[in-house]
N, C-alpha and C positions, 0 to 999 in steps of 0.2 A: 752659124755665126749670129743670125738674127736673136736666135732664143737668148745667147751670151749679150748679147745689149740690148737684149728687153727685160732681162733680168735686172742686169745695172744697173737701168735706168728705174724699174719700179723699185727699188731696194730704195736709192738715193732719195725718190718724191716720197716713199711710204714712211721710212726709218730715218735718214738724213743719214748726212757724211758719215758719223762716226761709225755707225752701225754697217754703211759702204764698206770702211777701210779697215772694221773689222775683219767682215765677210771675204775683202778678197784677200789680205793677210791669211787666214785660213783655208781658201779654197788654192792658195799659192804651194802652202804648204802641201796640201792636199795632193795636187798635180804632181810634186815633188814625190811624195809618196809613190803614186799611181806609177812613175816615169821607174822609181828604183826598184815595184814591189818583180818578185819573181810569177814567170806566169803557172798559172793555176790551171796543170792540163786534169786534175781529177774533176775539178770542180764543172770544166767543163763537158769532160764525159756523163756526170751526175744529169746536168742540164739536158741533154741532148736524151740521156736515157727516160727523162720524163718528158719526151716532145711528143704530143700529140696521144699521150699515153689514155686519153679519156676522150677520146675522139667522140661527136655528138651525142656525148651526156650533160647535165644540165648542173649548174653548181649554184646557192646558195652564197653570198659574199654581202657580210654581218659587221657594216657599220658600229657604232658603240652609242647609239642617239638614244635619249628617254621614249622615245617609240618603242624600244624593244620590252617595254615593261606592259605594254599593250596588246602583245602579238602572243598566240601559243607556242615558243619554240620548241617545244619539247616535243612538238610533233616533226621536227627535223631529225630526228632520228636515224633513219633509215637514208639520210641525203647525204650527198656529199655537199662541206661546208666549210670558210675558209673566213679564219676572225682575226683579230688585231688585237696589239697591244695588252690592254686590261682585262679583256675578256674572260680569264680567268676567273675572275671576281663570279661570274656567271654559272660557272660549273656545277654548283650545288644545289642551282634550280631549274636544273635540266637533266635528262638521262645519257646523257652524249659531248663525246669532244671533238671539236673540228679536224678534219680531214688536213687541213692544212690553217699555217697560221705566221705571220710577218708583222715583222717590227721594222719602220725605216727612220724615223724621228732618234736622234741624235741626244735629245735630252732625256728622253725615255730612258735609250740604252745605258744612259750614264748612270739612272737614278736608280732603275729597277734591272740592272743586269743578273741577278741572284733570281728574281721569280723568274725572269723571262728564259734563262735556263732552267728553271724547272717544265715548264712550258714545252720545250723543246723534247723533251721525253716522254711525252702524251700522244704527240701529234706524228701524221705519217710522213709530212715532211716541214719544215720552216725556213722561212728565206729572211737574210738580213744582207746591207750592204756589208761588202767588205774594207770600204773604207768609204767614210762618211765626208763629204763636203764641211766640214765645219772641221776638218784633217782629225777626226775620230778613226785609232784603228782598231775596227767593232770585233777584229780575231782577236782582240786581248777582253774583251769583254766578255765574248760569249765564245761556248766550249763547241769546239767542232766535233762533230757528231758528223754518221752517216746518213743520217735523212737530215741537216745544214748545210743549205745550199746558198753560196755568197753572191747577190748579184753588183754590179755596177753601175753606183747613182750618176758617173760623172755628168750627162747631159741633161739638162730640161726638157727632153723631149720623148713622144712615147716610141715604144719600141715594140718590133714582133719578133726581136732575136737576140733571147738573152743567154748570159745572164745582163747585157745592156739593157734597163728598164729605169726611165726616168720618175723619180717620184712625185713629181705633176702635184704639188700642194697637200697631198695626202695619201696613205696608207692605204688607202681605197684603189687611186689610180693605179699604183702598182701591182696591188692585188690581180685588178681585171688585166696586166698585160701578160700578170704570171699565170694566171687565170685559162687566158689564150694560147697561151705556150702551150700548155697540158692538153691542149684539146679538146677543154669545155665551147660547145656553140651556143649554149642557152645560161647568160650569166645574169639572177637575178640578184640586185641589191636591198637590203632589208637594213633599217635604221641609221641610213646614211640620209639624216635630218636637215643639216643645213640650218639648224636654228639654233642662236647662243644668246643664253641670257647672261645676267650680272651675277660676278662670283669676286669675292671680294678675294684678291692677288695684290703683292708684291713683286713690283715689276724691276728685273735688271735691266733692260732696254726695255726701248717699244716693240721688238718682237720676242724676249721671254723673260718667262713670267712662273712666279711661286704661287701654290694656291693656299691661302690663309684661313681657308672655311670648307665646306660639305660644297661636293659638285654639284650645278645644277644640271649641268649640258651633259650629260650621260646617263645610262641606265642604273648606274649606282651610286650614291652620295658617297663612297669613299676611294671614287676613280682616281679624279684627281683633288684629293683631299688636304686638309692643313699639310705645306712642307713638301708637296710635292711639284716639281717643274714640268711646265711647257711650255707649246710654242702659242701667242697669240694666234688665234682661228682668225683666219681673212679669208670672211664665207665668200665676198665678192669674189675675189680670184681663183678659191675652191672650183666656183660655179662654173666660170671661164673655163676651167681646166678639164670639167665635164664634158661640158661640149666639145672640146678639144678630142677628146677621149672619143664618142659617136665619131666625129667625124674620121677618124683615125681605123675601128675599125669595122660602123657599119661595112663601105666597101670589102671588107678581107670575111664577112661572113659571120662576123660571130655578132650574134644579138644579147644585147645589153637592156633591162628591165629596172624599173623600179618596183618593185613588190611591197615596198612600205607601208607603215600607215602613218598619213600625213606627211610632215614637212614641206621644204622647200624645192626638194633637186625635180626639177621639171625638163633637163637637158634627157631624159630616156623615157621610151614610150611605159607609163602605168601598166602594173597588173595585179588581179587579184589577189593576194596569197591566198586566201580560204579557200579559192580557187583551182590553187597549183596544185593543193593536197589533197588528192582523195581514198577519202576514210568513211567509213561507219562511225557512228555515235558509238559504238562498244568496242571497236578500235581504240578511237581516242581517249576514250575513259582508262583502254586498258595503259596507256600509254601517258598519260597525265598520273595513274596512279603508281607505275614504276619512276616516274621522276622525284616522289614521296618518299616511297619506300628505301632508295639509294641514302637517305638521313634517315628515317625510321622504319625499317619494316614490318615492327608491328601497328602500327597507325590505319585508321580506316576513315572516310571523308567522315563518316556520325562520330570520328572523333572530336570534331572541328563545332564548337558552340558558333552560333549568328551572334557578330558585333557590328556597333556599327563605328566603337570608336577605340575598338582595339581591346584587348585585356595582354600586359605583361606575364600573367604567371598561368594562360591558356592557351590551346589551341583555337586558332578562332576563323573566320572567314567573313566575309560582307563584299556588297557588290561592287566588280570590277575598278569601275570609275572613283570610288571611295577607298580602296585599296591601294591602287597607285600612286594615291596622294598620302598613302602612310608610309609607304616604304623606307623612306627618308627617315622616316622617326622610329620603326621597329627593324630596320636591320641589322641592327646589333645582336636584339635579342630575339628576332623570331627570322625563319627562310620563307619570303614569299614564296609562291607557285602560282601559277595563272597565266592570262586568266583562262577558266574553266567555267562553261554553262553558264555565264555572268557571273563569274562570284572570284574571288580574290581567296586561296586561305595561306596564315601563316603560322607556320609551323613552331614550334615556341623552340629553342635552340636548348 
């Protein structure tokens, strides 16, 4: 009860009345839903038969923050890995697709429901609500498959017994409780940033919003791109809900990490990534250079000239930190990859 009038009340001080009487108008409906839908005994066999399924193995859980344009993922390879939303965009500068992958934002589903089933048949399993707070019913959106598993947003609060898992301000929190379900005890999070800059939007309320330009707050400038809807980020209560999160389940054992590079979420104990993964230099090489060959196979790194300010009609490379600052302006026509040995290259499309 507490969570249902702490909501309230931050809704009403953040958004004001209208954006209240929206919310509970739809969350009315919503219940109304919940109270008629019929109950879903597959879905919860599904649930149960992935309980504990990966008992003390260690998972990978892949934010969407401009960190990840820093980091080698493509040496995740071999991990088990569990991404969101856009992530897709990602695909073609890596050799691998997530183990699993959840969409719970309502405006998402409404906008991208066509990629987000494509998505669905990549991956070994994916979780979405089956009826969404804002009374979205997300089984007419997205195609029930047998690795779609529907969990239930209705509470604010987290959960160790789903499909009950509350989505705690973001995609992330849910992840780690679906995360825990499965039997992962070592969950480290990677590019879950906590940092937003200005992006020029068209706002229909003070909590969502159209984006009118190139993203800057994610690892792709065409996440959330002209035309595309979301929800205003409120890293404050994000953070809150972090902590929420540790306190919920250091006690039950499962250890929560930040393995990022940089940002803001300071609610979980640091760790290295270069650290977590170990390789030989002719490992990795071997393994940065199968995430190339997945777009070109015949390409070799001496095919890639030294730039330092890009060429359009080349393969080209240059170092790391100068690289990342182009991405925005060649991904259209060239596929980064990196970073590698300090250097950036991009692949000319």
């Amino acid at each position: 009860m507490n969570g249902y009038i702490n909501q309230i009340y931050k809704t009403f001080t953040q958004y004001g009345f209208k954006v209240l009487m929206l919310r509970s108008w739809n969350y009315g409906v919503f219940k109304a839903m919940r109270l008629t839908a019929p109950k879903d005994e597959e879905n919860d066999r599904r649930f149960a038969g992935i309980k504990g399924r990966y008992a003390g193995k260690r998972i990978f859980i892949l934010g969407n923050g401009p960190s990840l344009n820093q980091m080698p993922l493509y040496l995740l390879k071999n991990e088990y890995t569990m991404c969101f939303n856009r992530f897709p965009l990602m695909y073609e500068r890596v050799n691998w697709k997530p183990n699993f992958y959840a969409v719970t934002d309502d405006l998402l589903l409404r906008d991208m429901g066509e990629e987000i089933n494509k998505t669905t048949e990549e991956v070994d399993y994916s979780f979405f609500p089956d009826l969404h707070p804002s009374n979205l019913n997300v089984k007419k959106v997205i195609k029930q498959r047998d690795n779609v598993l529907w969990l239930h947003v209705d509470k604010p609060e987290f959960s160790d017994h789903l499909p009950a898992c509350g989505i705690n301000k973001t995609v992330v929190n849910a992840g780690i409780q679906i995360a825990a379900w499965m039997g992962f005890s070592e969950i480290y999070l990677l590019g879950v940033d906590m940092t937003f800059g200005d992006q020029k939007i068209k706002k229909g309320n003070s909590r969502n919003w159209q984006a009118q330009g190139d993203d800057p707050n994610h690892f792709d400038p065409r996440y959330f791109n002209a035309g595309r809807k979301y929800h205003n980020p409120m890293v404050g209560e994000m953070l809150e809900k972090f902590e929420k999160c540790k306190e919920f389940f250091e006690p039950r054992g499962v250890n929560i990490y930040n393995a990022g590079y940089g940002g803001k979420l300071e609610a979980f104990e640091r760790k290295n990534f270069d650290e977590l993964l170990n390789m030989t230099d002719s490992q990795k090489e071997d393994i940065f250079l199968e995430a190339i060959h997945q777009s070109n196979a015949k390409v070799s790194l001496a095919d890639f000239v030294s730039c330092k300010e890009g060429k359009k009609d080349a393969n080209f490379y240059l170092p790391t930190e100068d690289g990342i600052k182009l991405i925005k302006d060649y991904i259209t026509t060239h596929i980064p990859f990196g970073p590698y040995q300090g250097q950036y290259y991009f692949l000319k499309r």
